[in-house]
N, C-alpha and C positions, 0 to 999 in steps of 0.2 A: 062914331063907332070905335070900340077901343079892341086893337088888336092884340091876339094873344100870342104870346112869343111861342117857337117851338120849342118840344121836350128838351131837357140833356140830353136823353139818349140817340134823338133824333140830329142833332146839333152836333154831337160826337160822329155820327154815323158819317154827317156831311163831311165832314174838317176828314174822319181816316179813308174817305173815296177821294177827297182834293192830292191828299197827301200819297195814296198810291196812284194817280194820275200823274203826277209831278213826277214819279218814281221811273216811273215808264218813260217820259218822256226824255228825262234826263240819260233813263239808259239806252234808248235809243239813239241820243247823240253820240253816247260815249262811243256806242260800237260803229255809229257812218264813220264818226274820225277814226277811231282803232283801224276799222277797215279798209280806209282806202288808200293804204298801202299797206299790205298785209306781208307778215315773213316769210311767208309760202309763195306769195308771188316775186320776192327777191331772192326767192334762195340763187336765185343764177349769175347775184353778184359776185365778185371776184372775194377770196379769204383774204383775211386781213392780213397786212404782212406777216411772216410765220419766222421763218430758221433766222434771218438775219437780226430781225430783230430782237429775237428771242435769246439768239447766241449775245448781244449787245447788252441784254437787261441781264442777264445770267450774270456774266463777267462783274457788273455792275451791285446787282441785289440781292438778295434770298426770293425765295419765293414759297409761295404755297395756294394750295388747290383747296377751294371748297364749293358742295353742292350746296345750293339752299331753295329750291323752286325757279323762278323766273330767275335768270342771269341779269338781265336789265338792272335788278331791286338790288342783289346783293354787286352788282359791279358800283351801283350810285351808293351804294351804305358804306364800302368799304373808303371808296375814296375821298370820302370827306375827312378820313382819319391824316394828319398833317407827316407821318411815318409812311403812308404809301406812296410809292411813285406811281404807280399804273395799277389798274384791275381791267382783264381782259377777259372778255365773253370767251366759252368754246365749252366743249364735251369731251369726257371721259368716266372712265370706267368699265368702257366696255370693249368689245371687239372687233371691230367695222372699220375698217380702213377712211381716213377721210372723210366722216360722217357728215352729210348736208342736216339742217335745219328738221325738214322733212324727215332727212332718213328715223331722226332721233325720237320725235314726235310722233310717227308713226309706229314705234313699238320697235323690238327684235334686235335692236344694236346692242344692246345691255347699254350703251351711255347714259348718262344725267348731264345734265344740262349743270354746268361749272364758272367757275371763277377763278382764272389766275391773279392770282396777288403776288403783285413785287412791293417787296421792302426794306426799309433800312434797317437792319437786324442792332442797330446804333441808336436805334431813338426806341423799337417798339421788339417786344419778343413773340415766339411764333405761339406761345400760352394765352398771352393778351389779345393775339388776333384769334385765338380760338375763342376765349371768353367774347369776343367782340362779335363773331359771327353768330354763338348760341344765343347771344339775347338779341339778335336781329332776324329769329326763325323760330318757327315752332317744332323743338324739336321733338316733341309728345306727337305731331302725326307721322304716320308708315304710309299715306297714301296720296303722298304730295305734297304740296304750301297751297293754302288758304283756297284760292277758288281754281286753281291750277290741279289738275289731278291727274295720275298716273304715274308709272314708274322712274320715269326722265323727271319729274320735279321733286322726288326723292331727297332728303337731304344724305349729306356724307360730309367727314375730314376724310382728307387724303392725305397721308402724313410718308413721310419720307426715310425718316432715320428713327432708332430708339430711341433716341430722343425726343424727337417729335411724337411718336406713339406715344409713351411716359405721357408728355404734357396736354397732348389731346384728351387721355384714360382720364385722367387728374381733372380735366376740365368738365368733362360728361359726367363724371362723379358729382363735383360740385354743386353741377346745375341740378340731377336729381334731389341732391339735396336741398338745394334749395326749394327746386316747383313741389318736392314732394310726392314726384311721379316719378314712372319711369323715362326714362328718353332712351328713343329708337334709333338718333342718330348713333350709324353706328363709324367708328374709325377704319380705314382701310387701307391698303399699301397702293401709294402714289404710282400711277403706271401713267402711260402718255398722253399728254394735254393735246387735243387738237383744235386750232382756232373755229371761232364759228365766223358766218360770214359778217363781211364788213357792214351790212344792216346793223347788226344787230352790236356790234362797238360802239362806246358812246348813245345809246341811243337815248339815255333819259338827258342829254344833253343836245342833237340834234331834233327832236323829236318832244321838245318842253311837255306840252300841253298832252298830248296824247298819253304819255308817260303816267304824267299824274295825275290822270282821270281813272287809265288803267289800274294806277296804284291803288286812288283810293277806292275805286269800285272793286275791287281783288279784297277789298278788308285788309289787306296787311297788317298796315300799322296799326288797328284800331287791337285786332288779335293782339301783336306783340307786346304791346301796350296793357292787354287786358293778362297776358299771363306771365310779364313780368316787372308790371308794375313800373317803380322808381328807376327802375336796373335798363329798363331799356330805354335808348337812347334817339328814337326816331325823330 
C-alpha cells in the first residue's frame, strides 16, 4: 500500500505548533532562572559602596550619567569600551531620597534606572560616549527599552556642563539624522546619582547565564541591530 505524504499546508502547520512549543518552553526556563532570585527580593541588600568610593573615582576620572532601560545592559555595553574604568548601576533623575530597587519600579520617584560612567577623558571624549550609548538604545521609543516598559526605563543624557549639553544636542542631532526619525531621548541637567543595590552591580558578570537569556529574550540587540544596522556595535 503506498502512503501518501501529508499536505504543505498541513506539514507547515505541524513544524509552526513544534516551533511555538519550543517557544514556551524555552521561556519558561528563562523566567524559573530569571526568578529565582529576583531584585525585589534583594532589594534589602546592603548599597554598594557610595561617597568613598565615589569621592576616589571622581579625583581620578570624569564621569557621566546615562539612562538607557535596564542598567544591567548598558553597565555590560559601556565597559567593554577599553577608556572606561567603571559603569555603576543606580537612579536618578528624580526626587526620592535614597531610592530602593522597588521604590523606582514602582512608579512616583521621578528616577530612571542609570548608569554612571567613569572615564579617561585621555583616551575617549564625553561626545563619543554619547555616540556610543545612542547606538546601544533605541532612542525613537518614549515608553521604555524593548520589552522593559514604563517611566524608570526611559532613556536620558544627563550632561553636566555646556559643554557636555553642546555635545549631547550635536550627538541627538546626528543620530536623527541618521535613523531619519525623530529621537526622544531627550538631554537633561545632571542632578544626583544614587547607587543601586549591590545585586544589581556587576550583574551580567556574577549572574553569566541569566543575564543573557534576559538579554536575548528582551530583543535588545536584535532591535539595535535592526535600527542601526553597521553602526551598532553589539
Amino acid at each position: 500500500m503506498a502512503f501518501k505524504s501529508r499536505p504543505i499546508a498541513v506539514q507547515n502547520h505541524a513544524k509552526r505548533r513544534t516551533v511555538v512549543w519550543l517557544s514556551a518552553v524555552l521561556f519558561g526556563v528563562f523566567w524559573i532562572l530569571l526568578s529565582s532570585e529576583s531584585p525585589l527580593a534583594a532589594e534589602t541588600s546592603a548599597k554598594a559602596p557610595s561617597n568613598q568610593d565615589d569621592a576616589q573615582m571622581a579625583e581620578r576620572y570624569a564621569s557621566a550619567i546615562f539612562a538607557g532601560g535596564c542598567f544591567w545592559c548598558i553597565e555590560a555595553d559601556f565597559e567593554k569600551l577599553d577608556a572606561v574604568i567603571s559603569a555603576v548601576s543606580g537612579y536618578s533623575g528624580g526626587f526620592t531620597e535614597n531610592p530602593s530597587y522597588r521604590d523606582v519600579t514602582n512608579g512616583g520617584t521621578g528616577h530612571l534606572e542609570v548608569v554612571k560612567v567613569y572615564y579617561d577623558p585621555n583616551k575617549v571624549s564625553y561626545r563619543q560616549l554619547v555616540d556610543f550609548f545612542l547606538r546601544h538604545v533605541d532612542p525613537l521609543d518614549d515608553g521604555g527599552q524593548f520589552c522593559d516598559r514604563g517611566p524608570s526605563y526611559k532613556t536620558a543624557i544627563f550632561a553636566q556642563t555646556a559643554d557636555e549639553r553642546a555635545a549631547a544636542l550635536a550627538a541627538v542631532d546626528e543620530a536623527q539624522n541618521v535613523l531619519g526619525q525623530k529621537v526622544v531621548t531627550p538631554v537633561r541637567d545632571r542632578v544626583k546619582f544614587w547607587r543601586a543595590e549591590a545585586y544589581h552591580q556587576d550583574y551580567y558578570k556574577k549572574n553569566a547565564l541569566k543575564y543573557k537569556l534576559y538579554r536575548r529574550g528582551c530583543g535588545r540587540d536584535r532591535r539595535v541591530r535592526k535600527l542601526w544596522g553597521n553602526q551598532a556595535s553589539t
